[in-house]
Backbone as CSV, one residue per row, in Angstrom:
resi,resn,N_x,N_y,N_z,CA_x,CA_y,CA_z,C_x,C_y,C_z
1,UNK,91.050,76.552,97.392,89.938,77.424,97.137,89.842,77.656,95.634
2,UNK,88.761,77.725,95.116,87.877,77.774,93.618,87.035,78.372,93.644
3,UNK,86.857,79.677,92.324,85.932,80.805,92.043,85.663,79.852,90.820
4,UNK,84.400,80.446,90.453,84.126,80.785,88.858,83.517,81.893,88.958
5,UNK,84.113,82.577,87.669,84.227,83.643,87.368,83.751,84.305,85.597
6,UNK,82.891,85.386,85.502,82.263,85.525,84.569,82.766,86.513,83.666
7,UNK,83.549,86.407,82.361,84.610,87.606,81.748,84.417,86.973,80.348
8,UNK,84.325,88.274,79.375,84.216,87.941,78.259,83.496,87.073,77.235
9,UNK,82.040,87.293,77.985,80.783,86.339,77.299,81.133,84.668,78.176
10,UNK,82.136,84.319,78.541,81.873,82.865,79.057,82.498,82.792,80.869
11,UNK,82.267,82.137,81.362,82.766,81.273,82.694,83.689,80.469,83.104
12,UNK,84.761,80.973,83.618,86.017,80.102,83.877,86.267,79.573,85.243
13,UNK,86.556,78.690,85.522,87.207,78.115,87.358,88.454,78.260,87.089
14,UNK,88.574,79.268,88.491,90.129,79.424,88.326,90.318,79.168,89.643
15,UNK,91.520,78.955,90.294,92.444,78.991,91.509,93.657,79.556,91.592
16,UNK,94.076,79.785,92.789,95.383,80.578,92.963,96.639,79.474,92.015
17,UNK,97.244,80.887,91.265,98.334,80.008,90.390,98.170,79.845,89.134
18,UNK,96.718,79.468,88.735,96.559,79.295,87.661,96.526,80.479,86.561
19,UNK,96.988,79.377,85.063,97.008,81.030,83.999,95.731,80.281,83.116
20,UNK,95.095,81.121,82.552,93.902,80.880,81.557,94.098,82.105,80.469
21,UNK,93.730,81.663,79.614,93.378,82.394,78.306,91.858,83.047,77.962
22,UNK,91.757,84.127,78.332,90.893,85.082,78.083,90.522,86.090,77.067
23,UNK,89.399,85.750,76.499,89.364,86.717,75.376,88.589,87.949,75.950
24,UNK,88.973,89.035,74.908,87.911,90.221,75.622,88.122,91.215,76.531
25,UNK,89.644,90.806,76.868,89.729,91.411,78.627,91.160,92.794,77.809
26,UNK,90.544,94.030,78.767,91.067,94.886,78.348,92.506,95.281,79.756
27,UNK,93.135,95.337,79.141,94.170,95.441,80.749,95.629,95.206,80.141
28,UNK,96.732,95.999,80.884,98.286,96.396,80.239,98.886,95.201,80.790
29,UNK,99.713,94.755,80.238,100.618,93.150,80.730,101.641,93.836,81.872
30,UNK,101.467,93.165,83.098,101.589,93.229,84.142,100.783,94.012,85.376
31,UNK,99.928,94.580,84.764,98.928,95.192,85.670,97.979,94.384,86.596
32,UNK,97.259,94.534,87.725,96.060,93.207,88.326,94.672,94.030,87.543
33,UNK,93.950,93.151,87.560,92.845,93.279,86.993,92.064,92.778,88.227
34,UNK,90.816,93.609,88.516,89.679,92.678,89.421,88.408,92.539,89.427
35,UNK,88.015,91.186,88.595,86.410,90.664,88.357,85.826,90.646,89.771
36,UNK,84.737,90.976,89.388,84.483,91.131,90.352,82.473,90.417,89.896
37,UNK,82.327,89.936,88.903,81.554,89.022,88.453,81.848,87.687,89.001
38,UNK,81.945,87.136,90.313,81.899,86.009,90.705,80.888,85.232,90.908
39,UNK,80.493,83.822,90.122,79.413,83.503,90.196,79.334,82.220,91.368
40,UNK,80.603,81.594,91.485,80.530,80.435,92.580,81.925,80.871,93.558
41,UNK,82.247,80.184,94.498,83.810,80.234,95.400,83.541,79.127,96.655
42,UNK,84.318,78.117,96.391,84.513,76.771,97.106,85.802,76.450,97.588
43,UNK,85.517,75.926,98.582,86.691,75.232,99.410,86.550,74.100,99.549
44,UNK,87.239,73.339,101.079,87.099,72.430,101.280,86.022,72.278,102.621
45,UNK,85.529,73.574,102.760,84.352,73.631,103.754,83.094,73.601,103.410
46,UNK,83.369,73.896,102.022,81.947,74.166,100.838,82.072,74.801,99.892
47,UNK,80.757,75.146,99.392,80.620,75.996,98.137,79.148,76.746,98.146
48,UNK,79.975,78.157,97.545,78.813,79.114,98.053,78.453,79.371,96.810
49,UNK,77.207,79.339,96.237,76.744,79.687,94.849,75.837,81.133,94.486
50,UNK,76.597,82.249,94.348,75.602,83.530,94.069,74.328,83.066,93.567
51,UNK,73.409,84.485,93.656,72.376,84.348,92.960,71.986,85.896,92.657
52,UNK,72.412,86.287,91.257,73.488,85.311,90.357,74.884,85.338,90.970
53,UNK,75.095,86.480,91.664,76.877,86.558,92.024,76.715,86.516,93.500
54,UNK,78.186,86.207,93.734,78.366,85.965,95.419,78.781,87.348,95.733
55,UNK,78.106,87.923,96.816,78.184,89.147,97.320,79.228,89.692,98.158
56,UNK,80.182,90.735,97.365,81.732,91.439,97.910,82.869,90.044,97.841
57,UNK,83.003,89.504,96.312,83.766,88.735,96.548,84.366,89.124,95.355
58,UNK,85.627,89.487,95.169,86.419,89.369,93.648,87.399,88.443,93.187
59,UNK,88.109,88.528,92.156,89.186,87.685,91.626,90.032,88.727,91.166
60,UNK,91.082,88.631,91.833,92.162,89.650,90.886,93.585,88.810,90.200
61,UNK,93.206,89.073,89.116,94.492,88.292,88.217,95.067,89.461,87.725
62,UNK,96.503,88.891,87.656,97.802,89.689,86.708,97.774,89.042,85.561
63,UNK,97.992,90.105,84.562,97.787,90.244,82.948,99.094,89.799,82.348
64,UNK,99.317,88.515,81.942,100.591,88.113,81.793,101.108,88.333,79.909
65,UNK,100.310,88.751,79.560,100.437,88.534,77.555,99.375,89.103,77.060
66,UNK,99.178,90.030,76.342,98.067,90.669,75.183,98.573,90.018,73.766
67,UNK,98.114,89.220,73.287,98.111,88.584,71.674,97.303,88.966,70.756
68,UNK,96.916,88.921,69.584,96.062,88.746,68.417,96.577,87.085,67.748
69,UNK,95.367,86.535,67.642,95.609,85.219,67.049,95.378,85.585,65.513
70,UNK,95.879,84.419,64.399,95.465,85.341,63.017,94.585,85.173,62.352
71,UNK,94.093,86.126,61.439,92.748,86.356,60.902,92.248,85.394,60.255
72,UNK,91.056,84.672,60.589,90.544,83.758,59.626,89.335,84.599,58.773
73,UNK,90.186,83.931,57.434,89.021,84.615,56.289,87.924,83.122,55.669
């Protein structure tokens, strides 16, 4: 199973397991977080495409690292 999911100005596909790098996202390292901006969610039975979002469906990810990358001048 596959969401995409709408956080921080852009659109990511995620699945169970996976880690992605997110900018923007406000949340304490180890806490769940839950988008709830889902714009697609597919299986192997199909794929359901909101319009714009798929209705009562979320993504909840755990917050594994808060960084600052360094300043470009």
């Amino acid at each position: 199973m596959f969401a995409v999911v709408k956080t921080g100005g852009k659109q990511y596909r995620v699945s169970e397991g996976d880690v992605i790098k997110v900018e923007k996202l406000d949340g304490e390292v180890g806490k769940p977080i839950v988008l709830d901006q889902v714009l697609m969610v597919g299986d192997e039975k199909g794929v359901t495409v909101g319009e714009p979002l798929v209705a009562g469906t979320t993504v909840t990810l755990d917050v594994l690292e808060q960084k600052k990358d360094k300043k470009i001048i």
